[in-house]
C-alpha positions in Angstrom: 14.0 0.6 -13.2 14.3 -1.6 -9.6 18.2 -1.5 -10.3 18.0 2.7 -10.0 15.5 2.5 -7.5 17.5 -0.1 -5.2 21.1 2.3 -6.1 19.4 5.6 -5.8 19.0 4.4 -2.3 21.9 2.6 -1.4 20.6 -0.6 -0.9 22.7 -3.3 -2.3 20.8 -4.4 -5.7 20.6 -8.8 -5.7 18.4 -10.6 -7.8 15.8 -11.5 -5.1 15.4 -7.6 -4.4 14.9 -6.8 -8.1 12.7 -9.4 -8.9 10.4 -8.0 -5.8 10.5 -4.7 -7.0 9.8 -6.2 -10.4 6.6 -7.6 -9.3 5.5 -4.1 -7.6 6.3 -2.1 -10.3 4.1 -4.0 -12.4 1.1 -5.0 -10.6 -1.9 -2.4 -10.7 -2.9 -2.6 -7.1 -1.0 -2.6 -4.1 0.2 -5.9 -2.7 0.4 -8.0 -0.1 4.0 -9.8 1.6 1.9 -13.3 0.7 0.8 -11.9 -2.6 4.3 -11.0 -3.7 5.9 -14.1 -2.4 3.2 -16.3 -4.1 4.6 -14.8 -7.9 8.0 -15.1 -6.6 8.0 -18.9 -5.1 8.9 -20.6 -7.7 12.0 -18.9 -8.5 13.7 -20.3 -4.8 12.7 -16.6 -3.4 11.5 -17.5 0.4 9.4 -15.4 2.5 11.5 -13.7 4.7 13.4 -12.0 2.1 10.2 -10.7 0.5 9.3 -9.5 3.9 12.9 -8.2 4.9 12.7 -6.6 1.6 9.4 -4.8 1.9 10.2 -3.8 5.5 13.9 -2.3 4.0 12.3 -0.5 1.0 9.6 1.0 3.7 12.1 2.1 5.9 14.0 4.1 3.0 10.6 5.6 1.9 10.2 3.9 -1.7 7.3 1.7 -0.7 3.9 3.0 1.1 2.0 0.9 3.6 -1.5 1.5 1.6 -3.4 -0.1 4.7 -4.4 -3.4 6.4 -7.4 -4.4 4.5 -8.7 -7.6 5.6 -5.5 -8.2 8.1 -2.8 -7.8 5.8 -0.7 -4.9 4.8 -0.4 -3.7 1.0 2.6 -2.3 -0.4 2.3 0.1 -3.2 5.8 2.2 -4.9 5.6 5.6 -3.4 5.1 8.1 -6.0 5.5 11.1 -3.8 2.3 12.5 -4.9 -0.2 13.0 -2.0 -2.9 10.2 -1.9 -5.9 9.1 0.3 -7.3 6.0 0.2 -10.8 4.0 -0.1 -10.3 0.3 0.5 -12.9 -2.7 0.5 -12.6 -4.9 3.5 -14.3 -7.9 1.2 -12.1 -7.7 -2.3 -9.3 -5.2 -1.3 -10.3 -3.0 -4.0 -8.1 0.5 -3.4 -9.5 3.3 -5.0 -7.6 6.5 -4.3 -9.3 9.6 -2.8 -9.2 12.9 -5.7 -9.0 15.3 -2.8 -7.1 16.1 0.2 -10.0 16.1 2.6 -7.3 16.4 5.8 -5.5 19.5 4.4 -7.3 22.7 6.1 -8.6 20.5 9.2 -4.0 19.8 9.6 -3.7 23.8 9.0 -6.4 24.7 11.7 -4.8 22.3 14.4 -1.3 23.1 13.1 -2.3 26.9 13.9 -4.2 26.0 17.3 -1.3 23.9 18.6 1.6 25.6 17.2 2.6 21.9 16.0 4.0 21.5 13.1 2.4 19.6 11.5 4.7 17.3 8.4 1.9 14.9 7.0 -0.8 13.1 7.1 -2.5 9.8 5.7 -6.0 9.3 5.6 -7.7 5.3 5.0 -11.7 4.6 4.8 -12.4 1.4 4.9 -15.8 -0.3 3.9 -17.6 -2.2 1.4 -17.4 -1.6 -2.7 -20.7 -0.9 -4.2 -20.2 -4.6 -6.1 -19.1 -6.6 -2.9 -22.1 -5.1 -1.2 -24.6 -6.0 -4.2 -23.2 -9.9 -3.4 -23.4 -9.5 0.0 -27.5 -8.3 0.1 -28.0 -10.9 -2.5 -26.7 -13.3 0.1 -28.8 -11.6 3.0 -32.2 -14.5 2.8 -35.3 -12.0 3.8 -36.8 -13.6 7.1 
């Protein structure tokens, strides 16, 4: 599937750039550049192509920036389904959002501004309910 992925786009397919898209399309959560690098290392795949790569498959739209939970960007396939996220700033858990909570507030400015208006992406971020159980277990009452 990475080979029809990288052709359907024109990018030229080499083993470094299906082995990354390898690793995407089977993880369950979106990744991280340092996430995808540390599966690849050991095959002689160095950083900047995993980065060059993300950035490339970005740019033609086949990867989604999920957000920048704890500093670092996560890269999920886009699906081309429309998708809000939840993300925990502690673990990273991404939990996606059922309902398009944006849609008629984007209609009502789209008709107040005569913009018009193509997308939108909505990220909360915040705390799981199991990272903040350990973090108030962690909380010493004074």
């Amino acid at each position: 599937m990475g080979i029809d992925i990288l052709d359907s786009l024109g990018i030229k397919v080499t083993k470094q750039r299906r082995a990354i898209l390898n690793v995407i399309l089977q993880a369950e959560v979106p990744l991280s550049a340092d996430e995808i690098y540390a599966r690849l290392a050991q095959d002689g795949t160095n950083f900047s192509t995993v980065y060059r790569t993300l950035a490339t498959l970005a740019e033609k739209g086949a990867l989604i920036k999920v957000g920048e939970a704890g500093a670092k960007t996560l890269f999920q396939l886009k699906d081309h389904t429309h998708k809000h996220h939840l993300i925990c700033t502690e673990c990273r858990k991404v939990l996606e959002i059922d309902e398009c909570p944006i849609e008629a507030l984007s209609h009502e400015i789209a008709d107040s501004t005569g913009f018009k208006i193509t997308g939108h992406c909505l990220e909360l971020t915040g705390v799981c309910p199991s990272c903040a159980r350990h973090l108030l277990k962690d909380v010493k009452p004074k």
